[in-house]
C-alpha positions as CSV (number, residue, x, y, z in Angstrom):
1,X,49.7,29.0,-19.1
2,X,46.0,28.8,-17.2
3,X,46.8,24.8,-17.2
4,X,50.0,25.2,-15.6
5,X,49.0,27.7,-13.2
6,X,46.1,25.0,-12.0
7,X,47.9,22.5,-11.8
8,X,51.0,24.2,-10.0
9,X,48.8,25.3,-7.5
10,X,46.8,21.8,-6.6
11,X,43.6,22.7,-7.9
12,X,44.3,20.1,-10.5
13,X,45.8,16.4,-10.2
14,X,48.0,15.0,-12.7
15,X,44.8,13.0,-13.9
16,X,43.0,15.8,-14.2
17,X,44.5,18.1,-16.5
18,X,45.1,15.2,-18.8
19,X,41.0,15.7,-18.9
20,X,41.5,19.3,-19.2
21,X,43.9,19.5,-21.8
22,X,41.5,17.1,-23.3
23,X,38.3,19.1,-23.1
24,X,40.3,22.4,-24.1
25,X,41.2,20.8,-27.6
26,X,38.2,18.8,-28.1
27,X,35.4,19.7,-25.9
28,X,32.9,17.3,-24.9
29,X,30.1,19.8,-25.9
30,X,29.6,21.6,-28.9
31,X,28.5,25.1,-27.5
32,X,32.3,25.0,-25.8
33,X,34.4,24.8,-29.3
34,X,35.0,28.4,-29.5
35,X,38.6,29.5,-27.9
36,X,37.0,31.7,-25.3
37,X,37.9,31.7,-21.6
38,X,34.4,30.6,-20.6
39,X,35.4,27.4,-22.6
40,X,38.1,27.4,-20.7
41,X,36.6,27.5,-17.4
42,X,34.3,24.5,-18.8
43,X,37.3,22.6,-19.7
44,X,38.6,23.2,-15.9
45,X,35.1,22.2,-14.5
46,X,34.8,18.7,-16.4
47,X,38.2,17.8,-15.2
48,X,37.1,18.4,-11.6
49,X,34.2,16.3,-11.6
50,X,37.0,13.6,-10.5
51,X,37.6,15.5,-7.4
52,X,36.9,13.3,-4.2
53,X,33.6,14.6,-2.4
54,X,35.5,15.8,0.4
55,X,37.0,18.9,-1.9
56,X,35.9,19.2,-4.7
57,X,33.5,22.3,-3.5
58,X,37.4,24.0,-2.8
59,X,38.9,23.2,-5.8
60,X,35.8,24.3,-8.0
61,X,36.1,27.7,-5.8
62,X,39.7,27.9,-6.4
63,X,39.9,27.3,-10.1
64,X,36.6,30.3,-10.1
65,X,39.0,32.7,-8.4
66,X,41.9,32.1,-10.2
67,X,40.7,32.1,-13.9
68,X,37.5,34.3,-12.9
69,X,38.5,36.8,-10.4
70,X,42.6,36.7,-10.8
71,X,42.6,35.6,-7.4
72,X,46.0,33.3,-6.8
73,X,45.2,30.7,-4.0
74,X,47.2,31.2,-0.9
C-alpha cells in the first residue's frame, strides 16, 4: 500500500521503487530485516539516493511526512 501511495504521489520514479521494493524484501543491511516501518522508511530512503540533486531534499521530506507524520503531499 505505502509503495503505491509513493509512487502515486511522485515521491518515487518508476526506477525507484523497483529499488524499494527491492530493499523491502531483501534489505541491503542486516539491522533492516525485521518487517517494521522504520525498515520501511530505510527501504524508501535507499531508493531515493537516485534522486537528481535538485530534489531530492523534497522528496526525502515528502516520503518523512507521508510514512512518518501521515502527512499526504498536496
Amino acid at each position: 500500500m505505502f509503495m503505491g501511495m509513493l509512487y502515486g504521489y511522485g515521491i518515487v520514479s518508476p526506477r525507484q521503487i523497483t529499488v524499494l521494493k527491492d530493499e523491502w524484501l531483501k534489505p541491503s543491511h542486516k539491522e533492516f530485516e525485521e518487517r517494521t516501518m522504520w525498515s520501511f522508511f530505510n527501504a524508501t530512503t535507499e531508493s531515493l539516493k537516485s534522486c537528481p540533486p535538485v530534489s531530492i531534499m523534497e522528496h526525502h521530506s515528502q516520503a518523512y511526512n507521508m510514512l512518518v507524520k501521515g502527512i499526504m503531499p498536496e
